[in-house]
PDB file as gemmi writes it, atoms N, CA and C in Angstrom:
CRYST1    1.000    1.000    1.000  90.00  90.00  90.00 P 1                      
ATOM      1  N   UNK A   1      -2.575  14.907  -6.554  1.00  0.00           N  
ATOM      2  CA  UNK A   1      -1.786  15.325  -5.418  1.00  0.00           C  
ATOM      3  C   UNK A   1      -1.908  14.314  -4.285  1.00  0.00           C  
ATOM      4  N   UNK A   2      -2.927  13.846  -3.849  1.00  0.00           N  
ATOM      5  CA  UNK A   2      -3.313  12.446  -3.003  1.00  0.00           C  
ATOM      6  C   UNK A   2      -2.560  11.433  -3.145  1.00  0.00           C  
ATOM      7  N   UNK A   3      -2.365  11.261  -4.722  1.00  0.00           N  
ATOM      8  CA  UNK A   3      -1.180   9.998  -4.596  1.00  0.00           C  
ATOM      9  C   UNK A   3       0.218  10.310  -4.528  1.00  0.00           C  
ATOM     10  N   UNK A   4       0.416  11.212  -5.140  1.00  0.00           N  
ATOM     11  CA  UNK A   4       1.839  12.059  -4.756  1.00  0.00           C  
ATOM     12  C   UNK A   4       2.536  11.992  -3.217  1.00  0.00           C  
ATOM     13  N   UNK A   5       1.415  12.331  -2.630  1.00  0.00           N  
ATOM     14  CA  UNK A   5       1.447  12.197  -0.727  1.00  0.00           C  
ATOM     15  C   UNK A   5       1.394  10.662  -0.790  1.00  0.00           C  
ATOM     16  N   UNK A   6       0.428   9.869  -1.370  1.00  0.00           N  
ATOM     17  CA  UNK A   6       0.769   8.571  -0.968  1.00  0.00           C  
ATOM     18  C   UNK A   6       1.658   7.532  -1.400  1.00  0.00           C  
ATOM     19  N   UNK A   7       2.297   8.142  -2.809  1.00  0.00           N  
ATOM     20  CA  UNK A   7       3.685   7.374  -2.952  1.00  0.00           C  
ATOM     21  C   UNK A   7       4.906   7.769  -1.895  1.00  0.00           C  
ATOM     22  N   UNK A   8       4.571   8.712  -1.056  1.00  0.00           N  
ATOM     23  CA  UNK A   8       5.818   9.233  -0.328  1.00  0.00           C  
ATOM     24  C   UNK A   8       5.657   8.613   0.822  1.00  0.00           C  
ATOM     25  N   UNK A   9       3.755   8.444   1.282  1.00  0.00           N  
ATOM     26  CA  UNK A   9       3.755   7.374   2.691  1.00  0.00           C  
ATOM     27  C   UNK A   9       4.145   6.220   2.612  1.00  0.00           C  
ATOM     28  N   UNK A  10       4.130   5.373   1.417  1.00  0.00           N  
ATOM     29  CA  UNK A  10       4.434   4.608   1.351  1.00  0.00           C  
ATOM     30  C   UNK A  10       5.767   4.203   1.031  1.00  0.00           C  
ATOM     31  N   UNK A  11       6.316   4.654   0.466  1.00  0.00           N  
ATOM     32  CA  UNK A  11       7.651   4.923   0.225  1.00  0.00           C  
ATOM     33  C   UNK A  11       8.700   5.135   2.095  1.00  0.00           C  
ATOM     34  N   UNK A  12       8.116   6.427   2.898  1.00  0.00           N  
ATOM     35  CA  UNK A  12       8.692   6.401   4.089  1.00  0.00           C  
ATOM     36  C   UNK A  12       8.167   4.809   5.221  1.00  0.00           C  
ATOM     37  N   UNK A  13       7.250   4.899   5.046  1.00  0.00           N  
ATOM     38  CA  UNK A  13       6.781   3.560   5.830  1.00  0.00           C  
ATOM     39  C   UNK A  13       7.686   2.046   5.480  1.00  0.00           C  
ATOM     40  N   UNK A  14       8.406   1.768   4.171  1.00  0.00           N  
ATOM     41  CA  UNK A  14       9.302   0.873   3.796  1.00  0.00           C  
ATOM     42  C   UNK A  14      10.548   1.199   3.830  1.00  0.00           C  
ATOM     43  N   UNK A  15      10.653   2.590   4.219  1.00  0.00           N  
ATOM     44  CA  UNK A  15      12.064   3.033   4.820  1.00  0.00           C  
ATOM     45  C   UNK A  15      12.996   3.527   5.589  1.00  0.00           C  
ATOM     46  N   UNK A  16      12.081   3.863   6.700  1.00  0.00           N  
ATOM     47  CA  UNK A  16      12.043   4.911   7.739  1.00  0.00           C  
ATOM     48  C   UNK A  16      11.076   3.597   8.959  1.00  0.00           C  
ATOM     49  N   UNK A  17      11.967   3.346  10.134  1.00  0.00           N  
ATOM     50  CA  UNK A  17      11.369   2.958  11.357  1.00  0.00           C  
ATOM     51  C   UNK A  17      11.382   3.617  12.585  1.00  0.00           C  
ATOM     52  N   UNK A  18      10.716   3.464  13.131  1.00  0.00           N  
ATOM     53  CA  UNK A  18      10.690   4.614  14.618  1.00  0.00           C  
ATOM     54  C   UNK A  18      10.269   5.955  14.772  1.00  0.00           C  
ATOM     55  N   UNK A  19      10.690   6.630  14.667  1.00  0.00           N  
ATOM     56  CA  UNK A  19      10.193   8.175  14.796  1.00  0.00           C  
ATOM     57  C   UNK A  19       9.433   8.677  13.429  1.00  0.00           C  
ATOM     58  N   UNK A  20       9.679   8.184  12.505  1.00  0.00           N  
ATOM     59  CA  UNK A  20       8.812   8.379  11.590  1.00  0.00           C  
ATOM     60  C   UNK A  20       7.602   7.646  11.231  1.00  0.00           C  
ATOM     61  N   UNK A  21       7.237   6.672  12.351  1.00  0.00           N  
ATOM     62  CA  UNK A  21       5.934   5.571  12.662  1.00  0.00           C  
ATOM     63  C   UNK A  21       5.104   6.208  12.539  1.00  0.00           C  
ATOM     64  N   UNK A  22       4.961   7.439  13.414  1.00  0.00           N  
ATOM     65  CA  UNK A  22       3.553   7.892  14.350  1.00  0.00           C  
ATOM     66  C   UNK A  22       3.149   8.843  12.496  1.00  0.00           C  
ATOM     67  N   UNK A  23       4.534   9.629  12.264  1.00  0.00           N  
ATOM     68  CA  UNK A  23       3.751  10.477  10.886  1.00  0.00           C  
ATOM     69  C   UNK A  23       3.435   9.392   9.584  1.00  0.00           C  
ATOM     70  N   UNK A  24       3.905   8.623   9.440  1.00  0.00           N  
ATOM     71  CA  UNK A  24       3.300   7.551   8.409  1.00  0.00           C  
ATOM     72  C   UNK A  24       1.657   6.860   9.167  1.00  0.00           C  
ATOM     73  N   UNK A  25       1.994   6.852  10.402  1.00  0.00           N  
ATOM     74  CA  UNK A  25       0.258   6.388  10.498  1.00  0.00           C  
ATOM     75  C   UNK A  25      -0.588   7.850  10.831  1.00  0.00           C  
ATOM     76  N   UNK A  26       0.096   8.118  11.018  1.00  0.00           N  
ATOM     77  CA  UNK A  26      -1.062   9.769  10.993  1.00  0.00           C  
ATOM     78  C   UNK A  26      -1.297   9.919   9.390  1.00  0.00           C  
ATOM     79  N   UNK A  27      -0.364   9.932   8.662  1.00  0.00           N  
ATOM     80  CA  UNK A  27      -0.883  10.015   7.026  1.00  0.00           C  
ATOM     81  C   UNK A  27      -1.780   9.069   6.756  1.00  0.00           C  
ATOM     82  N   UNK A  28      -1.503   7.493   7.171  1.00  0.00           N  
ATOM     83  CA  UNK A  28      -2.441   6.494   6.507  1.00  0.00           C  
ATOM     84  C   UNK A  28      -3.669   6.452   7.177  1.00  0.00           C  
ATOM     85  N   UNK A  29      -4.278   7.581   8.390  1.00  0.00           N  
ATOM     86  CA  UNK A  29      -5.317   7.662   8.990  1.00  0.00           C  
ATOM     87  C   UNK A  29      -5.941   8.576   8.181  1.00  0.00           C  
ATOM     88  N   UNK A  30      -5.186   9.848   7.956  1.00  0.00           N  
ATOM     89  CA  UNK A  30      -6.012  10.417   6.888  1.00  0.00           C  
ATOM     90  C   UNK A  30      -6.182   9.885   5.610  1.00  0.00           C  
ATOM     91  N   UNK A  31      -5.735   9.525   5.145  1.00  0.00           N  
ATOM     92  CA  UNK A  31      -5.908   8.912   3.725  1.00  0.00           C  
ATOM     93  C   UNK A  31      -6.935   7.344   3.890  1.00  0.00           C  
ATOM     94  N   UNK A  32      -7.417   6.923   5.186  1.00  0.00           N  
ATOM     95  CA  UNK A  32      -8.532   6.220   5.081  1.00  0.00           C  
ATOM     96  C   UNK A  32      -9.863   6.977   5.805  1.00  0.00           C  
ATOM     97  N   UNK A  33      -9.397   8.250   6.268  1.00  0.00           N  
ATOM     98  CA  UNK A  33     -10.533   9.105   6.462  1.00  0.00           C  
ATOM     99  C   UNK A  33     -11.244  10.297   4.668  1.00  0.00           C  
ATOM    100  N   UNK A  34      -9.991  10.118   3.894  1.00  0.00           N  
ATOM    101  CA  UNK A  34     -10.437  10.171   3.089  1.00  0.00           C  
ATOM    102  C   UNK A  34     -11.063   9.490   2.116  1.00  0.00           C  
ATOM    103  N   UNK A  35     -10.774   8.515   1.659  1.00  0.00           N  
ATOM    104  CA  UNK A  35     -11.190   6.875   1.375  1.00  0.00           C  
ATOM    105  C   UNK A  35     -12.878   6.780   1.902  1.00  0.00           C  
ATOM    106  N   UNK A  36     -12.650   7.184   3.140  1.00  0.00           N  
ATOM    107  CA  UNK A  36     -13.963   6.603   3.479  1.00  0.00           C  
ATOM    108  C   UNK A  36     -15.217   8.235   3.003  1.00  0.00           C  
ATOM    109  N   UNK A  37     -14.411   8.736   2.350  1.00  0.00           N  
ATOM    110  CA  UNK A  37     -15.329  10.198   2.167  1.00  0.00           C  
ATOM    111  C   UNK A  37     -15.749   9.816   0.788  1.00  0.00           C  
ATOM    112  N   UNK A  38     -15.150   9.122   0.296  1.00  0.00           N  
ATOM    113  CA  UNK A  38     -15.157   9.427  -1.213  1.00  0.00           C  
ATOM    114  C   UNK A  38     -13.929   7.730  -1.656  1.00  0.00           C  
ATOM    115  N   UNK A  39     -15.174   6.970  -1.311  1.00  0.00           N  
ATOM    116  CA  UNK A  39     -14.576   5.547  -1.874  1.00  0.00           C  
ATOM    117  C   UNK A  39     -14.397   5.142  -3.194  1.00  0.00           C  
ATOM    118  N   UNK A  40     -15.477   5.280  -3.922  1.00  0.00           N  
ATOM    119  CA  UNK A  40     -15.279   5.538  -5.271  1.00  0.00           C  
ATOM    120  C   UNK A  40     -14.478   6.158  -6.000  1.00  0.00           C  
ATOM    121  N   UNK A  41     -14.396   7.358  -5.530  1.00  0.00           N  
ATOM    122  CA  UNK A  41     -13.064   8.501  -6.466  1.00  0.00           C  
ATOM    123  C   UNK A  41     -11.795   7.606  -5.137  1.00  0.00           C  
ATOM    124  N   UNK A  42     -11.336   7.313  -4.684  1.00  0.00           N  
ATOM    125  CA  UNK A  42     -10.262   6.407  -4.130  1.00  0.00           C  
ATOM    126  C   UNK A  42     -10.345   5.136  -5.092  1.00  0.00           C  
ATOM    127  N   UNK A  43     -11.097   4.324  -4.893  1.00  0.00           N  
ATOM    128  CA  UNK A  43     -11.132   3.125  -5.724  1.00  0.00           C  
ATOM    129  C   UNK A  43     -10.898   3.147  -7.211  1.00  0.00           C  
ATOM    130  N   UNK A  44     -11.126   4.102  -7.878  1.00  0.00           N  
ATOM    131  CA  UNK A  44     -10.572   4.513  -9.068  1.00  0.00           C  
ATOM    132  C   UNK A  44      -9.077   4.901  -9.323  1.00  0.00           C  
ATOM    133  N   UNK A  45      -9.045   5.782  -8.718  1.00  0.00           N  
ATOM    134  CA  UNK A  45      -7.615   6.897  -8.672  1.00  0.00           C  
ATOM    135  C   UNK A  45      -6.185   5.894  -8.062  1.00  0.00           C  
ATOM    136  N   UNK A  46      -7.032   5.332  -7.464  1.00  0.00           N  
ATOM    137  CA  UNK A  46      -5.881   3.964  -6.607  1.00  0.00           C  
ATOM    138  C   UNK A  46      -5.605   3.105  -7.752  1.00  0.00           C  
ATOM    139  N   UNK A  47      -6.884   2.610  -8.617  1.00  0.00           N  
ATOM    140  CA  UNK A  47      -6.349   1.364  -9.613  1.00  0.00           C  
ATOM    141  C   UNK A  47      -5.843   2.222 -10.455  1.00  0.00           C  
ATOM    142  N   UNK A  48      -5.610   3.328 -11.193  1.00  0.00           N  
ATOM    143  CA  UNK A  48      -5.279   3.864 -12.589  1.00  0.00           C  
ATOM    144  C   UNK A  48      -3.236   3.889 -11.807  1.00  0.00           C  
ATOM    145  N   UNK A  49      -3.262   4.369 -10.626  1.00  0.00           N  
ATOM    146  CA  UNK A  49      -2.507   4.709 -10.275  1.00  0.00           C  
ATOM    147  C   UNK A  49      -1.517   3.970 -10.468  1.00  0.00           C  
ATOM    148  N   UNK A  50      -1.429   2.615  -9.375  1.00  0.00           N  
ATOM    149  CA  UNK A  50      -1.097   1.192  -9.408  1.00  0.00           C  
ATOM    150  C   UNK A  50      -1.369   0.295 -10.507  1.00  0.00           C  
ATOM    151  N   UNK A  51      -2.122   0.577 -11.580  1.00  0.00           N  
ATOM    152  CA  UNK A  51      -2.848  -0.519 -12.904  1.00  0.00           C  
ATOM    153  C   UNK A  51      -2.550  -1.242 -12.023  1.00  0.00           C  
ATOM    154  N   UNK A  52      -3.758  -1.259 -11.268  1.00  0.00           N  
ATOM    155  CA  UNK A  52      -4.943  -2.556 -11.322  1.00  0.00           C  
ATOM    156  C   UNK A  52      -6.383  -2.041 -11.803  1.00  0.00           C  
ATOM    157  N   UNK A  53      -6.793  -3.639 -11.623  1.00  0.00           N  
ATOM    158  CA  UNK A  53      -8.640  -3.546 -12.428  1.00  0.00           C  
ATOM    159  C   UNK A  53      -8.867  -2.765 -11.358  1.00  0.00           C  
ATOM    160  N   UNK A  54     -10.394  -2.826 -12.181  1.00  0.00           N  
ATOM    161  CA  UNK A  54     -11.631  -2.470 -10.773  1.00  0.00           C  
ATOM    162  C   UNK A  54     -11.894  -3.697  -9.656  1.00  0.00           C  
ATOM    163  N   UNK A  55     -12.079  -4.926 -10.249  1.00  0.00           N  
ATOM    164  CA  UNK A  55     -11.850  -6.449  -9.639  1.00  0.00           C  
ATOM    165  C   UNK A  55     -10.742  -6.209  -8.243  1.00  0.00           C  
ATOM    166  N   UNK A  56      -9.577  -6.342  -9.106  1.00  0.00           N  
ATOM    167  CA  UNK A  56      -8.216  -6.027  -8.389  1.00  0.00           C  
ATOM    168  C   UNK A  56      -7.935  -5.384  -6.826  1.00  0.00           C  
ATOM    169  N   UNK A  57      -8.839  -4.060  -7.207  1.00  0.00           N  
ATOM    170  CA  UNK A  57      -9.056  -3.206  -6.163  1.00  0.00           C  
ATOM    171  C   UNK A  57     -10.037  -3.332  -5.320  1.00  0.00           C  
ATOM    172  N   UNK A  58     -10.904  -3.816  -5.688  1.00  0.00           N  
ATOM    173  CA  UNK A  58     -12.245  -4.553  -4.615  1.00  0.00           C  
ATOM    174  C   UNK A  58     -11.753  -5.275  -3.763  1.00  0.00           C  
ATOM    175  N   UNK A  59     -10.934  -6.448  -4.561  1.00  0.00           N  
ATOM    176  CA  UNK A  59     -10.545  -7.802  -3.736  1.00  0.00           C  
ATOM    177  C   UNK A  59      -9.117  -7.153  -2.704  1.00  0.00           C  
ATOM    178  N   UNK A  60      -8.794  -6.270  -3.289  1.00  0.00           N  
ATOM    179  CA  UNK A  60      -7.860  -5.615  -2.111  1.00  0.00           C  
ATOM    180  C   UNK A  60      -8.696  -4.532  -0.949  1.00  0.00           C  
ATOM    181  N   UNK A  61      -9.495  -3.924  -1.521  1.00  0.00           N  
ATOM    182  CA  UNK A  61     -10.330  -3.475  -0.171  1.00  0.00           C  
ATOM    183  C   UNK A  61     -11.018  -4.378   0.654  1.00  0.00           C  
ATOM    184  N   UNK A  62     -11.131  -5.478   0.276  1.00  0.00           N  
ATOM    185  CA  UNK A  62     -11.870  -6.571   1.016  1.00  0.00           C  
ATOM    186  C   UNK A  62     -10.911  -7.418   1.762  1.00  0.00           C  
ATOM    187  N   UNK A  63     -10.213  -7.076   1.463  1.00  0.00           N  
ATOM    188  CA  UNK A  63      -9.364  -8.082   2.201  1.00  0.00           C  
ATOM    189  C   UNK A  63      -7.651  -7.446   3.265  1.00  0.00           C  
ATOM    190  N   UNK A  64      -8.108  -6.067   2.636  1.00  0.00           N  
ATOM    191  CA  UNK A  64      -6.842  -5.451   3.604  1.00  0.00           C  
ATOM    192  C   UNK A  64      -7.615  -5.072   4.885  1.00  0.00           C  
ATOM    193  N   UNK A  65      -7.370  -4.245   5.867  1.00  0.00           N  
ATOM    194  CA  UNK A  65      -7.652  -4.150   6.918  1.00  0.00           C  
ATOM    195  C   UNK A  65      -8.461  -2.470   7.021  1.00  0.00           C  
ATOM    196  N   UNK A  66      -7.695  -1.733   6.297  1.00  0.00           N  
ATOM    197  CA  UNK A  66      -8.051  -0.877   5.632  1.00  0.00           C  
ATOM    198  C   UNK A  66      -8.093  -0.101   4.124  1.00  0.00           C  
ATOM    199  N   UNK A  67      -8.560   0.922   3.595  1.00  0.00           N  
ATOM    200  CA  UNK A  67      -8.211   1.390   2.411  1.00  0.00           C  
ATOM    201  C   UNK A  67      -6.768   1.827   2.511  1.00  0.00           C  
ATOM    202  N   UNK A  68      -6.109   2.222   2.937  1.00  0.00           N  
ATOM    203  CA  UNK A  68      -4.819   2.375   3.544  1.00  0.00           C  
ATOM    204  C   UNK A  68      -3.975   1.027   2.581  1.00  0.00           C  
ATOM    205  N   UNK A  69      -4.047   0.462   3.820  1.00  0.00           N  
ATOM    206  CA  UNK A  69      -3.525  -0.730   3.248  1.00  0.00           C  
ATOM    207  C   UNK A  69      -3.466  -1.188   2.240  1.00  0.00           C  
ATOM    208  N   UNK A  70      -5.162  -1.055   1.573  1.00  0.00           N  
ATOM    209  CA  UNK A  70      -4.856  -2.290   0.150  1.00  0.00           C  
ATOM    210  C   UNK A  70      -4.162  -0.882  -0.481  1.00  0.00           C  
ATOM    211  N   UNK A  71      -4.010   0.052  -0.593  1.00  0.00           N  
ATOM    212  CA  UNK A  71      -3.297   0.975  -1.285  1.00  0.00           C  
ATOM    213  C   UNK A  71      -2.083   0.429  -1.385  1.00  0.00           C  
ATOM    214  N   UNK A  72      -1.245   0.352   0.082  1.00  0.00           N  
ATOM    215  CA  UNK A  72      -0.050   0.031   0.056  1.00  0.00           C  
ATOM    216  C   UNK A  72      -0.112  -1.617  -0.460  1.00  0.00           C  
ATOM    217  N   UNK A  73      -0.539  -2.654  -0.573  1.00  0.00           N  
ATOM    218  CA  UNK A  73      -0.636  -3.592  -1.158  1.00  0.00           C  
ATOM    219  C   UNK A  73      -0.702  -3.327  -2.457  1.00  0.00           C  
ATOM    220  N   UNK A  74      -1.629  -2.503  -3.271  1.00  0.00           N  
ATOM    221  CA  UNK A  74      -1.473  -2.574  -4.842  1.00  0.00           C  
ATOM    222  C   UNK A  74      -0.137  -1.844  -5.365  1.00  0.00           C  
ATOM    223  N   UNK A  75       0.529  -0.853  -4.416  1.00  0.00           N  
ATOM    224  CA  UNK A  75       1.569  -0.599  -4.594  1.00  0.00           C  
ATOM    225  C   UNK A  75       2.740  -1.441  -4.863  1.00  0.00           C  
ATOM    226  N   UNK A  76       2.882  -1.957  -3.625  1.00  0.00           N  
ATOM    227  CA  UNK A  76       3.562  -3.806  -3.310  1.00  0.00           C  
ATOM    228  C   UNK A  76       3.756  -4.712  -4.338  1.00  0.00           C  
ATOM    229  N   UNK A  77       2.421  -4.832  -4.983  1.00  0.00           N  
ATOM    230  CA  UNK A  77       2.070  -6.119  -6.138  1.00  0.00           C  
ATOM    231  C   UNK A  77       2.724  -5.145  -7.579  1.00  0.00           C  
ATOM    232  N   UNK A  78       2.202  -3.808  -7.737  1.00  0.00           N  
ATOM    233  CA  UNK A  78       3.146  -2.972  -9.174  1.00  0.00           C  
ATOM    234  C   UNK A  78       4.516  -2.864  -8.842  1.00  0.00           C  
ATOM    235  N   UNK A  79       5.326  -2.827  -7.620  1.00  0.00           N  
ATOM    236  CA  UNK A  79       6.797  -2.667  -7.358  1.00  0.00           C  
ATOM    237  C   UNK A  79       7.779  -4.147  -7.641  1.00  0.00           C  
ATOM    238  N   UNK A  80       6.833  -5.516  -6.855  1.00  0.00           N  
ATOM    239  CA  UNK A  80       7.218  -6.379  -7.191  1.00  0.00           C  
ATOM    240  C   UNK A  80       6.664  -7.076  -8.251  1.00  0.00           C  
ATOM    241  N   UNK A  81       6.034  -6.811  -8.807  1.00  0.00           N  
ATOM    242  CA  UNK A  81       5.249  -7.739 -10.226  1.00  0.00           C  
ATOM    243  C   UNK A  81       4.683  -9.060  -9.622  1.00  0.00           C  
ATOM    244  N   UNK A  82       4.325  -8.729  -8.532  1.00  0.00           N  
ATOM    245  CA  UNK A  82       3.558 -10.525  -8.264  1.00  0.00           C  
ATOM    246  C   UNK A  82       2.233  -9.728  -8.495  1.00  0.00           C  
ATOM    247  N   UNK A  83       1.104 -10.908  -8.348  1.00  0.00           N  
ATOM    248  CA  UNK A  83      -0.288 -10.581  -8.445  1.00  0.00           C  
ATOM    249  C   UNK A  83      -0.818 -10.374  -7.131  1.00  0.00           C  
ATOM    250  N   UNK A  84      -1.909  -9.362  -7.115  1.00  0.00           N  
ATOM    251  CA  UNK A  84      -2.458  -8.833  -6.449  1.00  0.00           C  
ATOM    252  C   UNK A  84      -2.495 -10.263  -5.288  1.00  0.00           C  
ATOM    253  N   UNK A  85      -3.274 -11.182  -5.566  1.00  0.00           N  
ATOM    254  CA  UNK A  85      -3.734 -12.315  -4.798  1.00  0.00           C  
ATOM    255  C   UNK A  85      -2.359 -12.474  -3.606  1.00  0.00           C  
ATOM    256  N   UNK A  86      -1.211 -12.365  -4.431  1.00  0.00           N  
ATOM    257  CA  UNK A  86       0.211 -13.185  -4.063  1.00  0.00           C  
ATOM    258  C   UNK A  86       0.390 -11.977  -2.639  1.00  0.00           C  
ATOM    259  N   UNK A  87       0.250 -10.761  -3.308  1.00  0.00           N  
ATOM    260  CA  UNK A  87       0.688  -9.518  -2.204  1.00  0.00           C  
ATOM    261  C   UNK A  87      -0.342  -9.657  -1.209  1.00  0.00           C  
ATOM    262  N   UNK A  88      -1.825  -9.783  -1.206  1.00  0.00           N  
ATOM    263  CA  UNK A  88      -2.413  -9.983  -0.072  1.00  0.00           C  
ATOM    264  C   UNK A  88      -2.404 -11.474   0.638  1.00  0.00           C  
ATOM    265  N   UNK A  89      -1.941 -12.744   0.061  1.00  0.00           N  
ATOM    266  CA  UNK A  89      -1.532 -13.771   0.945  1.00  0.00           C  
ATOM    267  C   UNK A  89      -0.815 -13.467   1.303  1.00  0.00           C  
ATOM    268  N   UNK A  90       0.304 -12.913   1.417  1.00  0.00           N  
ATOM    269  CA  UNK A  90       1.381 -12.346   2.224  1.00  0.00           C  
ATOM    270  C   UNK A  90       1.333 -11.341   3.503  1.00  0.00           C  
ATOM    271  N   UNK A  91       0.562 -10.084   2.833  1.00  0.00           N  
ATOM    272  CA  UNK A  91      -0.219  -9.119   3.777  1.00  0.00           C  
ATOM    273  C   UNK A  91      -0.653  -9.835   4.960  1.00  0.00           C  
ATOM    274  N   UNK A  92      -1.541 -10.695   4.607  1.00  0.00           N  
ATOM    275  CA  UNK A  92      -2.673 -11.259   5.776  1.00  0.00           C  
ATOM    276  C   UNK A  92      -1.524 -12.332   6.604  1.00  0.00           C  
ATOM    277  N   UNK A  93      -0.335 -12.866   6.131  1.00  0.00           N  
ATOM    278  CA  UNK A  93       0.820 -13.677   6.856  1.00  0.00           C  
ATOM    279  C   UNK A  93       1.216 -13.496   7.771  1.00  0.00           C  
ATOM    280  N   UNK A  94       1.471 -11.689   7.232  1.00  0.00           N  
ATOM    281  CA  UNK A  94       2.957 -10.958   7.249  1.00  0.00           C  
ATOM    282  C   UNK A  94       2.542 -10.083   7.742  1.00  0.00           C  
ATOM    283  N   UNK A  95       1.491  -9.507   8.242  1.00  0.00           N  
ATOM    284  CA  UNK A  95       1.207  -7.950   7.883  1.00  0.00           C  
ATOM    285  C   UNK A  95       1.547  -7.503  10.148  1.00  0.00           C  
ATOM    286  N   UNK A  96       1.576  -7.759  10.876  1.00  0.00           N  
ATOM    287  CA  UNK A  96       2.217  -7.537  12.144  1.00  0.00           C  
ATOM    288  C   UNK A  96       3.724  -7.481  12.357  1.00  0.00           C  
ATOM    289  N   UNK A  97       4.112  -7.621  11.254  1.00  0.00           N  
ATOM    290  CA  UNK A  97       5.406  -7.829  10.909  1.00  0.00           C  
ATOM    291  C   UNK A  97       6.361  -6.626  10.515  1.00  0.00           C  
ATOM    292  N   UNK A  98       5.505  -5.520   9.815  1.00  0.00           N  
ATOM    293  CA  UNK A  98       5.768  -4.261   9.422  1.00  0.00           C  
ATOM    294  C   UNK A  98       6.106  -4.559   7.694  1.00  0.00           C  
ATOM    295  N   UNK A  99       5.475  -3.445   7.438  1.00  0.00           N  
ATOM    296  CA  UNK A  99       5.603  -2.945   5.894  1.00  0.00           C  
ATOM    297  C   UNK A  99       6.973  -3.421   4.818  1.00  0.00           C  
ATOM    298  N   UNK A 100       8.198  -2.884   5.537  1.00  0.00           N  
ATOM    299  CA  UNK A 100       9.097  -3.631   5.148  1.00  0.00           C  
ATOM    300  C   UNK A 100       9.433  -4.982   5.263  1.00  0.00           C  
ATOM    301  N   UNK A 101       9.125  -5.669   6.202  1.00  0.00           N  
ATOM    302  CA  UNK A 101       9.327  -7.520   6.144  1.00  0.00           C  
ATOM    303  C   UNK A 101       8.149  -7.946   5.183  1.00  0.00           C  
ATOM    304  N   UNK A 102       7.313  -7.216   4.665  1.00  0.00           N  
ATOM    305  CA  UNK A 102       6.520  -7.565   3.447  1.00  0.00           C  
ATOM    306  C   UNK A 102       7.064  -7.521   2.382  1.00  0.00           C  
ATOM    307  N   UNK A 103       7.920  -6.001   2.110  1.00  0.00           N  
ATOM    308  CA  UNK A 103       8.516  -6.017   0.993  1.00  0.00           C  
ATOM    309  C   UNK A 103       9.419  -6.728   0.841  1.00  0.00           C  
ATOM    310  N   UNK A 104      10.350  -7.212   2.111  1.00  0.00           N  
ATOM    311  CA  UNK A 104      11.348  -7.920   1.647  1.00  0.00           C  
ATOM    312  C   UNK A 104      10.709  -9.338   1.301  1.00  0.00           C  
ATOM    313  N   UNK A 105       9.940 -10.255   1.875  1.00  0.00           N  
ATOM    314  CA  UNK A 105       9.243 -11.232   1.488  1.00  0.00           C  
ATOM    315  C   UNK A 105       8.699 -11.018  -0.112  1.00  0.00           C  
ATOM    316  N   UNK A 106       8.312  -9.966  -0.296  1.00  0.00           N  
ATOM    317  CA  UNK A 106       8.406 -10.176  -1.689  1.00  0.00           C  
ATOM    318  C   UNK A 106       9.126  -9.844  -2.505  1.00  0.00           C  
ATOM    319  N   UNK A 107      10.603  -9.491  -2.514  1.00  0.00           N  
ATOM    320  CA  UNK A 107      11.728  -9.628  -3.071  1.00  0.00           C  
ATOM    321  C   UNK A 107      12.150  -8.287  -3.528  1.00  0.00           C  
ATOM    322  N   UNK A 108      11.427  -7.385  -2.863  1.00  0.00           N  
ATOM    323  CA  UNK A 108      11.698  -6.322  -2.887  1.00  0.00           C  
ATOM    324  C   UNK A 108      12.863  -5.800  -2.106  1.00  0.00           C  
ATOM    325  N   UNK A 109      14.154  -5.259  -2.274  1.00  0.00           N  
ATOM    326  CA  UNK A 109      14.831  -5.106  -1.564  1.00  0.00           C  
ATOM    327  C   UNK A 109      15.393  -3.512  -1.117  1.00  0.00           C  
ATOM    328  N   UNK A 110      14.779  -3.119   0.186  1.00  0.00           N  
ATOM    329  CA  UNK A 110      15.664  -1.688   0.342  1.00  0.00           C  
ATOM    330  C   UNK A 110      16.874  -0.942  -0.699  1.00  0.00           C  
ATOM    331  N   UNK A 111      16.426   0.419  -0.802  1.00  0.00           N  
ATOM    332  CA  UNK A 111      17.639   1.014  -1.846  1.00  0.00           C  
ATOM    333  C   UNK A 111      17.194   0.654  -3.185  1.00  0.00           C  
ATOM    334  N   UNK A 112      16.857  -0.772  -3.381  1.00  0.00           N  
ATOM    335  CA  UNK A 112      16.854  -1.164  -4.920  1.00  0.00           C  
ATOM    336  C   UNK A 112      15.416   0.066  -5.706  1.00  0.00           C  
ATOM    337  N   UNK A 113      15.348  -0.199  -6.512  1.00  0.00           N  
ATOM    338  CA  UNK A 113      15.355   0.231  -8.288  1.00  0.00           C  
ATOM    339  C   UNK A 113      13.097   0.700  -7.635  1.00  0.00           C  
ATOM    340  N   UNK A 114      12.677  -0.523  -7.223  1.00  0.00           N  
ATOM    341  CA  UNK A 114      11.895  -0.490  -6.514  1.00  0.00           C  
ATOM    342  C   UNK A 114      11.221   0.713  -6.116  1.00  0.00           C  
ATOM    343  N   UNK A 115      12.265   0.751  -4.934  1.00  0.00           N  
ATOM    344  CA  UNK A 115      12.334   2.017  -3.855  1.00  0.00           C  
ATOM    345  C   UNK A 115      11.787   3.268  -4.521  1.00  0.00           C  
ATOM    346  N   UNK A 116      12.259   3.620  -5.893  1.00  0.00           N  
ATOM    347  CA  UNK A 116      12.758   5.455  -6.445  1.00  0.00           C  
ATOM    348  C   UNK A 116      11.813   5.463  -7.422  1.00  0.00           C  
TER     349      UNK A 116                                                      
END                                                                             
């Protein structure tokens, strides 16, 4: 059910700007207040989710800003098929930029196939 809610934050956060800001970061606050309850059962449930490794998912908690994030990053890297590495050089580029100028940088395009 956790990822269910978090394919939908993530999903509204790449599609929805403005008034739906504050409830996409109110979701991605809880979901790194949960993360941080129970990192392990996150760090698992996140890679089976997204297939990635265990590796995969480390190097994305280490390097996103939050568990939040590398979530939405391993999401990013399974939507567009680049590698994990490719979605967080970008992240760390791109990432003040908003969620969607990530996806579109990685060739992900609104509406498309992606998206649903």
């Amino acid at each position: 059910m956790l990822y269910r809610h978090l394919v939908m934050a993530i999903a509204l956060v790449l599609f929805t700007a403005g008034w739906a800001q504050a409830d996409i970061n109110a979701y991605l606050h809880d979901l790194n207040v949960s993360a941080q309850g129970n990192l392990g059962g996150f760090r698992t449930e996140v890679g089976a989710r997204f297939g990635a490794s265990g590796p995969q998912v480390d190097i994305a908690l280490r390097s996103a800003d939050s568990p939040a994030d590398a979530a939405v990053c391993l999401w990013l890297a399974q939507q567009s098929r680049q590698p994990v590495d490719v979605v967080l050089r970008e992240y760390r580029a791109s990432k003040n930029q908003g969620w969607g100028t990530l996806a579109k940088n990685l060739g992900i395009k609104p509406g498309s196939a992606a998206f649903k």
